[in-house]
N, C-alpha and C positions, 0 to 999 in steps of 0.2 A: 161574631168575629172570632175565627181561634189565632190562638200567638200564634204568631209564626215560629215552628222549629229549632228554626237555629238559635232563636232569640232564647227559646227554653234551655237547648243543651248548654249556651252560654250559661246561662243560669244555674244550672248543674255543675257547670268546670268548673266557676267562679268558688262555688258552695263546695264544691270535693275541694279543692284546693284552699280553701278556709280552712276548713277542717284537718285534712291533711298537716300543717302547718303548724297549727296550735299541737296538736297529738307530738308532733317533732319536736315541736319546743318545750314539752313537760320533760322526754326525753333528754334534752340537751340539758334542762336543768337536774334531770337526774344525778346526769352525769358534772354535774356544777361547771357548765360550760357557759356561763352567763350571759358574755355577748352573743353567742348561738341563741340561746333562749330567746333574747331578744328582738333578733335580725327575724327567725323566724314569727315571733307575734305580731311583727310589723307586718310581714309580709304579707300572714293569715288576715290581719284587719285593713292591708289594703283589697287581698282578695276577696271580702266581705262589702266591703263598701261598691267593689264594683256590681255585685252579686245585686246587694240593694240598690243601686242605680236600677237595672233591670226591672225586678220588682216594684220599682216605683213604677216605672212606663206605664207596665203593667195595669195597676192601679189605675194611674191613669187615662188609659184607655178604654178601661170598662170602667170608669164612673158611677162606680158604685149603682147601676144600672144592671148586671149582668152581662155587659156588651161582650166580654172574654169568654169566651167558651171555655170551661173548665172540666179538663181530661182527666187520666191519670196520668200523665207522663206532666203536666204541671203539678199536680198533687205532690208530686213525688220531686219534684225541684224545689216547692216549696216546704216540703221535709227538710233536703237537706240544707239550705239557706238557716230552718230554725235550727238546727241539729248544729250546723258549721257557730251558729253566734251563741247557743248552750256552750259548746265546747272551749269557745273563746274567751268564755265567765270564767269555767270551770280552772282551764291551763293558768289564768295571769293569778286567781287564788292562790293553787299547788303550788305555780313557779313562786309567789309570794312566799307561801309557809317553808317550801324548801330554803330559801334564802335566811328566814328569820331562824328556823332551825339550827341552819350553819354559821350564822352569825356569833362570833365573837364576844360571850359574855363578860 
């Protein structure tokens, strides 16, 4: 069985726009822009959750069977889904430390 296409690019918009997202939000807290910072992480971990809905199907359909046919252009969607929630560890750290940095001793 291969995914079906659309179901992957979904997969990919979902995942670039995690990503996307989180990368804004280190910026926004660059800039100590803090509810920015945080509009944005929400937004990257709802775009992540939906990402992993996909991914789950996914899973689900090939039942650990090999029933999914595994291309590159799924390889490559399941890049950036891990790459999108790496980045989402990484952002809420930095945005953390930047905070504790500017904080008020």
């Amino acid at each position: 069985m291969f995914a079906d296409e659309s179901t992957i690019m979904e997969l990919l918009i979902y995942s670039g726009q995690a990503r996307s997202d989180a990368m804004e939000a280190i910026s926004a807290a660059r800039n100590q822009s803090w509810d920015e910072a945080d509009q944005l992480m929400a937004s990257s971990e709802l775009a992540c959750r939906e990402a992993h809905k996909i991914q789950t199907t996914l899973i689900g359909q090939d039942e650990g069977c090999g029933k999914v046919t595994v291309n590159l252009i799924l390889v490559h969607a399941q890049d950036h889904l891990m790459t999108a929630m790496l980045c989402q560890d990484l952002a809420k750290e930095i945005i953390a430390l930047r905070k504790e940095m500017l904080a008020p001793k």
